[in-house]
DOVO-835150 format. One line per 3 residues: number of its first residue (from 1); for each residue x, y, z of C-alpha. Coordinates in nm, 2 decimals. Layout:
% residues N
NUM> X Y Z; ...
***
This chain:
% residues 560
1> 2.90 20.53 5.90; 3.11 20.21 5.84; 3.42 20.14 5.93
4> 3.57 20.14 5.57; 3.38 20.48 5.56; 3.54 20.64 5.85
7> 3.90 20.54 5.77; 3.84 20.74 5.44; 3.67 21.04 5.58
10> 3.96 21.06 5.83; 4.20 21.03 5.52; 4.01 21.31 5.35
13> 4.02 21.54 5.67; 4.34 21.48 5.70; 4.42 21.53 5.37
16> 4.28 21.91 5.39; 4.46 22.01 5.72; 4.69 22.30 5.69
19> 5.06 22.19 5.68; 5.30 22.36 5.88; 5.67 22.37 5.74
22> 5.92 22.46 6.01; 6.17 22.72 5.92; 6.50 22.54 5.80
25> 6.84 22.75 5.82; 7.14 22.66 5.55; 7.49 22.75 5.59
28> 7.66 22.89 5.36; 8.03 22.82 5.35; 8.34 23.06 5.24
31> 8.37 22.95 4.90; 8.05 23.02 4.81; 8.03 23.31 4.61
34> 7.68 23.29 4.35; 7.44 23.16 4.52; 7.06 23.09 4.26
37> 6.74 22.97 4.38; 6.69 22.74 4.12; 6.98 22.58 4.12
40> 6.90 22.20 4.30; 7.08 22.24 4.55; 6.88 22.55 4.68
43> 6.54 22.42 4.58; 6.45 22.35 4.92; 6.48 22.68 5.03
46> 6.14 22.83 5.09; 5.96 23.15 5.26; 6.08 23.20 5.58
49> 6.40 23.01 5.57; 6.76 23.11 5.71; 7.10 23.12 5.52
52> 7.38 23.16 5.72; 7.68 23.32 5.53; 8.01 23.18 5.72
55> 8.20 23.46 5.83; 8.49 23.56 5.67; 8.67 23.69 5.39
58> 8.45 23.65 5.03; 8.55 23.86 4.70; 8.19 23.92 4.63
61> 7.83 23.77 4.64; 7.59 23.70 4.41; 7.25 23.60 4.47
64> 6.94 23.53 4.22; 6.60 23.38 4.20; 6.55 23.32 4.57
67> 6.16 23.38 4.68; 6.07 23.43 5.03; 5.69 23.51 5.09
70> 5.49 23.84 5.24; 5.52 23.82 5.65; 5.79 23.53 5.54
73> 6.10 23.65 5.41; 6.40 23.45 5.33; 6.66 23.57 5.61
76> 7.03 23.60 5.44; 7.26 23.69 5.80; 7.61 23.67 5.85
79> 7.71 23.35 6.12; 8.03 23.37 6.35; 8.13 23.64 6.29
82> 8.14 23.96 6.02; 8.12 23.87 5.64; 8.34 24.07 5.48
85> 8.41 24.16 5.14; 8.68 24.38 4.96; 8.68 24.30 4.57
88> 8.83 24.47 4.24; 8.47 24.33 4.09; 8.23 24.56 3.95
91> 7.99 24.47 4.28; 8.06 24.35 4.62; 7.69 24.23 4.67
94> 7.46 24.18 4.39; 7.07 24.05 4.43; 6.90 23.96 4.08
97> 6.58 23.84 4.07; 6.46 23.81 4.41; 6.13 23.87 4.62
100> 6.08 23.91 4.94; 6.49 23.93 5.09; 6.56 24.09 5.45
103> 6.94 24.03 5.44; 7.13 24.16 5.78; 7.41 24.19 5.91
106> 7.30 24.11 6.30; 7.44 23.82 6.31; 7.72 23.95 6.51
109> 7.64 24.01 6.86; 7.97 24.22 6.88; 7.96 24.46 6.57
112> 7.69 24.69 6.46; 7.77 24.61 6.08; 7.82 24.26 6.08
115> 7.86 24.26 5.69; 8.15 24.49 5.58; 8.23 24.59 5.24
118> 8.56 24.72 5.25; 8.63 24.82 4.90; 8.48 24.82 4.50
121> 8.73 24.88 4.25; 8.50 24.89 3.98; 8.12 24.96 4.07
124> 7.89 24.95 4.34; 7.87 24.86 4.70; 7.56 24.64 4.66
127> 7.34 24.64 4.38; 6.97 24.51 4.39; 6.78 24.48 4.05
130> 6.65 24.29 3.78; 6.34 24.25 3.93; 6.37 24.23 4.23
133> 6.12 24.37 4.50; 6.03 24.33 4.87; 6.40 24.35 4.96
136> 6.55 24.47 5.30; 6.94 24.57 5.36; 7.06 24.72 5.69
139> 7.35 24.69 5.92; 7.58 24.66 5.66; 7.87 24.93 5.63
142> 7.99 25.01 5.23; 8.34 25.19 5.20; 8.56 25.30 4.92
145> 8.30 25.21 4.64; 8.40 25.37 4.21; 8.03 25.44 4.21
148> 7.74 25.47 4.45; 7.71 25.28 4.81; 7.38 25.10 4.72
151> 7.20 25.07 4.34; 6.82 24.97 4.40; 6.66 24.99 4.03
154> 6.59 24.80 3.73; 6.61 24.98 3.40; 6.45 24.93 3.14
157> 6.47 24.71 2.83; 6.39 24.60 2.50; 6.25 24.32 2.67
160> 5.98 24.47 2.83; 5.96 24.27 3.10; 6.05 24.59 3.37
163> 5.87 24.86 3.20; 5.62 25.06 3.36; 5.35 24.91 3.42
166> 5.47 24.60 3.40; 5.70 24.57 3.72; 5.69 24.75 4.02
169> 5.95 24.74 4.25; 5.74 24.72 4.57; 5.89 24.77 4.92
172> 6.21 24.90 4.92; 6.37 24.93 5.27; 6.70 25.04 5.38
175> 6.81 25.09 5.75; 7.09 25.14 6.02; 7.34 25.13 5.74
178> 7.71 25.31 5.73; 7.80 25.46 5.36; 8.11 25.64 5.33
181> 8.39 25.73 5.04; 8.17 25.64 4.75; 8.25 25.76 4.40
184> 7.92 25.86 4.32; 7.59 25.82 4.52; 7.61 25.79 4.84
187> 7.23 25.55 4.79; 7.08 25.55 4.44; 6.71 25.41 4.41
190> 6.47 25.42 4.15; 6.52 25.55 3.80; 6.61 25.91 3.76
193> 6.49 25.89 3.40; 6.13 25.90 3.52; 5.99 26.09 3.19
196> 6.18 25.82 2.99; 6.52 25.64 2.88; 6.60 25.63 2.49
199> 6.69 25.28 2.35; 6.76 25.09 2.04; 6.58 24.84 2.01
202> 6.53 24.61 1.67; 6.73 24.90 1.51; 6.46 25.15 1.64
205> 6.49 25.39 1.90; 6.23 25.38 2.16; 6.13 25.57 2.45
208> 6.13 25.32 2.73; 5.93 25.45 3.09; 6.15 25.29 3.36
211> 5.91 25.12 3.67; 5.82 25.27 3.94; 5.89 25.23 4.33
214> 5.60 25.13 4.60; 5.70 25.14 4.93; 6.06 25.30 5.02
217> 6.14 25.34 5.34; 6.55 25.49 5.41; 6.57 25.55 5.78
220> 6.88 25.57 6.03; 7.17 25.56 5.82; 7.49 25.71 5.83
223> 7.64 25.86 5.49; 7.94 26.06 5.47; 8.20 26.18 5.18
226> 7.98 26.10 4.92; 8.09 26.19 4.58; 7.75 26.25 4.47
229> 7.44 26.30 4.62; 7.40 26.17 4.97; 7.07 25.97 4.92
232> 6.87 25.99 4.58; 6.56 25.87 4.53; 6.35 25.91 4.21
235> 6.06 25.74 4.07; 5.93 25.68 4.38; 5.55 25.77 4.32
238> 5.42 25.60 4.64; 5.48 25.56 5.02; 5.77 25.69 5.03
241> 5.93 25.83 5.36; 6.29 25.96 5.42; 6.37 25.99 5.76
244> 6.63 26.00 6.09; 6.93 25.96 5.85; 7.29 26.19 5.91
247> 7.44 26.26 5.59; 7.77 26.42 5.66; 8.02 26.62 5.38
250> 7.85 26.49 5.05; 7.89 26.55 4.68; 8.30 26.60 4.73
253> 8.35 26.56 4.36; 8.17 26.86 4.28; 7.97 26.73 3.97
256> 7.68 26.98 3.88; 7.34 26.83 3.88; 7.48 26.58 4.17
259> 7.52 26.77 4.46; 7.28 26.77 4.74; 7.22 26.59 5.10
262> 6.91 26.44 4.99; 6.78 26.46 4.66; 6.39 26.39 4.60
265> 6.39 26.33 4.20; 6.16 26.31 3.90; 5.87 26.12 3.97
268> 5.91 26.12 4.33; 5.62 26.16 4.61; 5.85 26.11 4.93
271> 5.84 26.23 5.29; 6.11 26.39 5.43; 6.19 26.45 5.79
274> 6.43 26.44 6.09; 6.76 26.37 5.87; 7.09 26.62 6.01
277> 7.27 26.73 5.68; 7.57 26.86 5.74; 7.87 27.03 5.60
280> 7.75 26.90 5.28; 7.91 27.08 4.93; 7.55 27.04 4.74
283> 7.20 27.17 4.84; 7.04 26.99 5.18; 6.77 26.90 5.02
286> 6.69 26.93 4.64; 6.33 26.84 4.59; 6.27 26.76 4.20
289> 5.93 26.50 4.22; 5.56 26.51 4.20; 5.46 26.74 4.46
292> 5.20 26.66 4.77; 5.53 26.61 5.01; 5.63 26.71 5.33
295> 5.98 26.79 5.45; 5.98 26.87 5.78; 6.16 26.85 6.14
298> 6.54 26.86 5.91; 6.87 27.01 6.07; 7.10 27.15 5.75
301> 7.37 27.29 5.84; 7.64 27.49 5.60; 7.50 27.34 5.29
304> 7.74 27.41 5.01; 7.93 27.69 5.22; 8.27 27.47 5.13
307> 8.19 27.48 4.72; 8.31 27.75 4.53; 8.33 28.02 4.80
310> 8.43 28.25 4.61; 8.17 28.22 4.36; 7.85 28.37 4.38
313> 7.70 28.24 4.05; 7.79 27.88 4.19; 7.46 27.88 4.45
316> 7.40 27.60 4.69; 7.06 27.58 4.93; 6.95 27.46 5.27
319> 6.63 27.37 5.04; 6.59 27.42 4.66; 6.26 27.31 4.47
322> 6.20 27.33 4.09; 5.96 27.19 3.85; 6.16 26.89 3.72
325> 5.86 26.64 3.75; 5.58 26.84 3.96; 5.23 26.76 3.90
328> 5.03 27.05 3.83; 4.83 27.25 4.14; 5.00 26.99 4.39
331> 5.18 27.07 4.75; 5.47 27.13 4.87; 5.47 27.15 5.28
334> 5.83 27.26 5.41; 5.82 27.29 5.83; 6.01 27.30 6.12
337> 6.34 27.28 5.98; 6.61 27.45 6.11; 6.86 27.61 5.77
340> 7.19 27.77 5.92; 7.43 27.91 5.72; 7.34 27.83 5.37
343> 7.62 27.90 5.07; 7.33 28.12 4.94; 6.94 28.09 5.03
346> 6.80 27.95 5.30; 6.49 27.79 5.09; 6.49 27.83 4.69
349> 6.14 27.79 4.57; 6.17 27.76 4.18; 5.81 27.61 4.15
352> 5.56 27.74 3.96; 5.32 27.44 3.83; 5.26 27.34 4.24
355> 5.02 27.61 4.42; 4.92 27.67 4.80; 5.23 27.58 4.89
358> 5.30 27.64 5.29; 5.65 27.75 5.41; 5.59 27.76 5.75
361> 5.77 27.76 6.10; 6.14 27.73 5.99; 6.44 27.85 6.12
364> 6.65 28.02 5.87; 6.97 28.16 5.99; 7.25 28.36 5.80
367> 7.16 28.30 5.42; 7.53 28.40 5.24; 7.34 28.55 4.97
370> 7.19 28.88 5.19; 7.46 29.08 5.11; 7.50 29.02 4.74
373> 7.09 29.08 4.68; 7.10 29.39 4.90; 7.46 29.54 4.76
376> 7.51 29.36 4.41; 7.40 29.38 4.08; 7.01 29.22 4.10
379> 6.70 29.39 4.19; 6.59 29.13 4.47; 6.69 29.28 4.87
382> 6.90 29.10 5.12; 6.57 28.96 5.32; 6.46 28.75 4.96
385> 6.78 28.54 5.08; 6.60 28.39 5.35; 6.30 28.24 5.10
388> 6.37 28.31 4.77; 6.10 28.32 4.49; 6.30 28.38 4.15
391> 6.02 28.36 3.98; 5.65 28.55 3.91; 5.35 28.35 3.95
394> 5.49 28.14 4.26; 5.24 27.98 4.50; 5.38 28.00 4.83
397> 5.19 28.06 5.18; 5.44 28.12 5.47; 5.37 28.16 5.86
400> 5.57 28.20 6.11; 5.88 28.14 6.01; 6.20 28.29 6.18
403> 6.48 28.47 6.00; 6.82 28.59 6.17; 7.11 28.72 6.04
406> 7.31 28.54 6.38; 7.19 28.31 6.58; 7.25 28.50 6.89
409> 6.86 28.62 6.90; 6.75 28.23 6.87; 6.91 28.10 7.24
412> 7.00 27.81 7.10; 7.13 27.52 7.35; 7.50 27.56 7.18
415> 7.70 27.80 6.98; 7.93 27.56 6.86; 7.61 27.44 6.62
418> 7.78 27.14 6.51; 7.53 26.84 6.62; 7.18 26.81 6.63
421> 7.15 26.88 7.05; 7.33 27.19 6.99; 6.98 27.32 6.76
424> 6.73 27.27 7.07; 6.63 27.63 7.22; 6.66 27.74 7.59
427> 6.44 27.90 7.82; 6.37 28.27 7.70; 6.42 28.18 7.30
430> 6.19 28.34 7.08; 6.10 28.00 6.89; 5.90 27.90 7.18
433> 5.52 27.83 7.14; 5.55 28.09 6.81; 5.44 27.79 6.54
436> 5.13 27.80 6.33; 4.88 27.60 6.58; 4.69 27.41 6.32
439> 5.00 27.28 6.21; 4.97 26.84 6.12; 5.34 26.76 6.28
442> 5.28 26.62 6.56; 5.65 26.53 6.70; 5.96 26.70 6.64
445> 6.37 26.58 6.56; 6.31 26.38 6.85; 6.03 26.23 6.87
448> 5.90 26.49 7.13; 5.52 26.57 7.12; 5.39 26.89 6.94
451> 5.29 27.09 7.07; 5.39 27.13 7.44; 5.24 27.42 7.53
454> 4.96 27.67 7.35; 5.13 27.64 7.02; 5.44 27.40 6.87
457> 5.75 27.56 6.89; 5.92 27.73 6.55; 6.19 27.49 6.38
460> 6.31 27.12 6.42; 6.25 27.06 6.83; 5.99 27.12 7.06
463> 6.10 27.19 7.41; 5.97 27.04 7.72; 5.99 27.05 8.07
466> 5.94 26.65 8.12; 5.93 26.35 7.97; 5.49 26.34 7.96
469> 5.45 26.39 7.64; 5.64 26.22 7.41; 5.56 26.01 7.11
472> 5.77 25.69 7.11; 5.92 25.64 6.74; 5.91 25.25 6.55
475> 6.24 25.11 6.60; 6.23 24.75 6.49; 5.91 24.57 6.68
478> 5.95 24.79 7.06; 5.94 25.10 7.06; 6.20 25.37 7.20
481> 6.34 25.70 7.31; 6.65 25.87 7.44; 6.53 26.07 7.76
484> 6.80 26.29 7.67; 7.03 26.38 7.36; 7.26 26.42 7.33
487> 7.37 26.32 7.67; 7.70 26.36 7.88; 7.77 26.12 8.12
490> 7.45 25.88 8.14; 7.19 25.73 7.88; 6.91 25.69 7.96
493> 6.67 25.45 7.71; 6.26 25.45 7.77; 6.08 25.17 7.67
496> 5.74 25.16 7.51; 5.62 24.85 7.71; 5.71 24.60 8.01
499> 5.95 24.33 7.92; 5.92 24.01 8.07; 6.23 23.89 7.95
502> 6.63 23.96 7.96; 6.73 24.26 7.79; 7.09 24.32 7.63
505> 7.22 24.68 7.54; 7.49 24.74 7.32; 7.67 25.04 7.22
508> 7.89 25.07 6.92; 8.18 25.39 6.78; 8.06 25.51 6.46
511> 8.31 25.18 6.28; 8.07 24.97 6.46; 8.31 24.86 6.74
514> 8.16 24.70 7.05; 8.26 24.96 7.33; 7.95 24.87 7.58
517> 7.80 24.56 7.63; 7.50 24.57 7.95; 7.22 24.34 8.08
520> 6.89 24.41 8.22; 6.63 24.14 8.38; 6.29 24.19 8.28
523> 6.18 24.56 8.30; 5.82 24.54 8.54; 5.80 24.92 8.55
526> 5.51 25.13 8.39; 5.72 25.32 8.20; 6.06 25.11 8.27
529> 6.36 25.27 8.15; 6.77 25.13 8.08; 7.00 25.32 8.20
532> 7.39 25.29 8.16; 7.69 25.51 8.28; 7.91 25.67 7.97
535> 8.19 25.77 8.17; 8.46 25.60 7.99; 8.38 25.62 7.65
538> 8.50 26.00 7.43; 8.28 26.22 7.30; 8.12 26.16 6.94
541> 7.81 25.99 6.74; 7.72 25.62 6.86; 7.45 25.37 6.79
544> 7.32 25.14 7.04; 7.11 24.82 7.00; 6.85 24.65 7.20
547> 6.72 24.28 7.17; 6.62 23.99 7.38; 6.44 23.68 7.28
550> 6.13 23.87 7.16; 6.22 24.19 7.03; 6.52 24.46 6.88
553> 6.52 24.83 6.85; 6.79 25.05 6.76; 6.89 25.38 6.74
556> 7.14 25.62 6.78; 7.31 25.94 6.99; 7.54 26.20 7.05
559> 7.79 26.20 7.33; 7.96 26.52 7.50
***
């Protein structure tokens, strides 16, 4: 080869190498309220970039036609500090248009919900639609919203363009958010018109099917006062999980049709386990989709008991299933949850299109409808309370499943039955070792192996006698797991792995205030552990946060 040759065969080679982009970061300045991809001064933003939003005070934000890449998101982080907004807009936060988002508010070292949306005159906390897919939201905290916390849908419309089968919103993923005082929803995503929306279109009136959702994953959030629903999903026809959320006093405005904890809708295939529902004015858990789910490991807790008192036509459930949307001869599979004083049945099962369906290994405690079936005016008796099957023809296997009237016989750990460590049996109780044993849930609230011993244990936790066999859950990239909670005076944080770098703890209040701030070297041990002293902080739910150069996990507790 001659020289002129080689000089053009290294161009070539050259030519065809792979080019590798470093990741730019932007910043974003105060003023800057609508921010669109295609507008030039954005055009250089590409997968895996950074925009820093300056902390402060904003109105609201706006943000379209930004596209990151799959593996490669475009990061949207508060800098300095916590972006806050408090508007009289229709939307504090509104994404249009975008693929592949993770936007977070970690930017703030100090505060657990470094983006803070104080108030919504008008509409929504943050809104995510018109096409847009791939997107990831968490530590942000929505307050005082008209209307629902967080909107993640687009609906239909004469153009077409997001109809089923046409657009799919793919990858929905919301996590380690705070929700509280919303009008309506607490989180609203996917269509609830899943059998179809009526519009006019060219003078005609169509029936439009809105898209469906691929991919939704709502996991350790904390919703409270809700005036709706605490989280609805509908439309969701694939991988779909619900799980390790604490919804706390929802549907306050008493709306019918929009009261429950969680709320699996039309068109809905969704898992749903290890969510605390609490003092809620609606069902627990209203589960209205396709069938084939699980809902398993849940604590509900005085479900409706608050609504209408008085009123025994007015029935709220721990669990209530209909046949809004189910797909004839599918599955429902309730387990391991632990019901305790229910308004009025423990488990509702209106179903009668679903078949072989297995109610199995739940706690059901104190029903408030026993004594109107066994004294009042229908023919059911006060045991039908606990499951109630209203109608003939219903499918329904159950096993093992424990029914009180008290919760005396149970030994649970506490009386006071008011946070999820109070729900974990003793030595002696009868739930112990008393579950079907070819059950397929193999961990429990906590993350605790099942089973321990010859059998799983009946209802949400499994109780052990050391800390062997546990399955760590996927927090972030590392994965975790309290030794004990809740706990009283010390935490006590297991790690998945070694660590060969610095670790930094921090614990926040439920606000997400900064109350403990600690420092680890690298962890060497087999199974190394953090552990940090709680003396000095009161008693009530917190969230900590791990990270060092390589990794972040987070999660949250219960302190005595």
């Amino acid at each position: 080869m001659g020289f002129i040759q080689s000089i053009l065969f290294l161009l070539i080679l050259l030519s065809i190498q792979p080019k590798f982009v470093q990741a730019a970061s932007y910043v974003i300045p105060l003023d800057k309220l609508y921010l669109d991809g295609n507008d030039i001064e954005y055009k250089g933003v590409v997968a895996g970039d950074t925009l820093l939003f300056t902390a402060g005070m904003r109105t609201y934000l706006l943000l379209k036609n930004f596209r990151g890449a799959p593996g490669k998101p475009i990061v949207m982080i508060n800098s300095g500090g916590e972006l806050i907004i408090d508007t009289d807009n229709y939307f504090g936060v509104s994404i249009q248009n975008c693929k592949y988002i993770k936007f977070t508010g970690t930017g703030n070292p100090n505060q657990f919900y470094g983006i803070q949306i104080k108030r919504v005159a008008n509409g929504a906390g943050l809104g995510i639609g018109n096409l847009s897919s791939d997107i990831e939201i968490d530590h942000f905290s929505i307050q005082n919203t008209s209307i629902a916390g967080i909107y993640a849908k687009t609906d239909p419309d004469c153009t077409l363009a997001s109809v089923r089968g046409t657009f799919t919103q793919y990858n929905t993923i919301i996590h380690d958010n705070f929700i509280a005082n919303t009008g309506n929803e607490g989180m609203y995503i996917g269509s609830s018109q899943y059998s179809g929306q009526a519009l006019t279109c060219n003078n005609n009136s169509v029936l439009l099917m809105p898209s469906l959702l691929d991919g939704v994953q709502i996991y350790n959030n904390l919703v409270e006062y809700s005036g709706w629903d605490g989280i609805q999903v509908s439309s969701a026809s694939k991988n779909c999980n619900i799980y390790n959320n604490t919804i706390l006093y929802d549907s306050q405005a008493g709306v019918v049709n929009q009261m429950s904890g969680i709320l699996i809708g039309g068109g809905t295939k969704c898992d749903c386990f290890n969510n605390f529902i609490s003092q809620g004015n609606g069902d627990g858990i209203d589960l209205l989709g396709l069938g084939g789910c699980r809902v398993f490991n849940n604590i509900i807790l005085n479900a409706g008991i608050a609504f209408a008192p008085s009123d025994k036509t007015q029935m709220k459930h721990g669990i209530f299933v209909a046949d809004t949307s189910v797909q004839n001869d599918s599955t429902f599979y309730i387990q391991f949850n632990d019901i305790v004083n229910p308004k009025s049945d423990g488990i509702r099962f209106a179903s009668i299109k679903s078949k072989n369906n297995l109610v199995a290994s739940n706690v059901i405690i104190n029903p408030g409808n026993y004594d109107y079936y066994q004294n009042g005016p229908t023919h059911f008796k006060g045991i039908d309370s606990y499951i109630m099957l209203p109608n003939p023809g219903t499918s329904v296997i159950f096993q093992n499943n424990y029914l009180a009237r008290n919760a005396e016989s149970v030994h649970f750990t506490s009386s006071a039955m008011q946070s999820p460590g109070d729900f974990k049996q003793i030595l002696g109780s009868p739930l112990i070792d008393r579950a079907d044993i070819d059950s397929q849930i193999n961990f429990d609230f906590e993350g605790t192996r099942r089973p321990y011993g010859i059998k799983s244990d009946i209802g949400a936790f499994e109780l052990v006698y050391d800390t062997t066999s546990v399955i760590m859950p996927a927090t972030g990239n590392l994965q975790t797991r309290l030794l004990q909670n809740p706990v009283n005076d010390l935490l006590v944080i297991s790690l998945s792995k070694q660590i060969k770098s610095t670790i930094y703890l921090n614990i926040y209040n439920i606000k997400g205030e900064l109350v403990i701030q600690s420092q680890e070297e690298k962890l060497s041990l087999v199974n190394p552990t953090i552990e940090v002293h709680l003396l000095n902080i009161p008693s009530g739910v917190y969230f900590y946060a791990i990270h060092s150069d390589i990794f972040n996990s987070s999660g949250k507790f219960i302190k005595l």
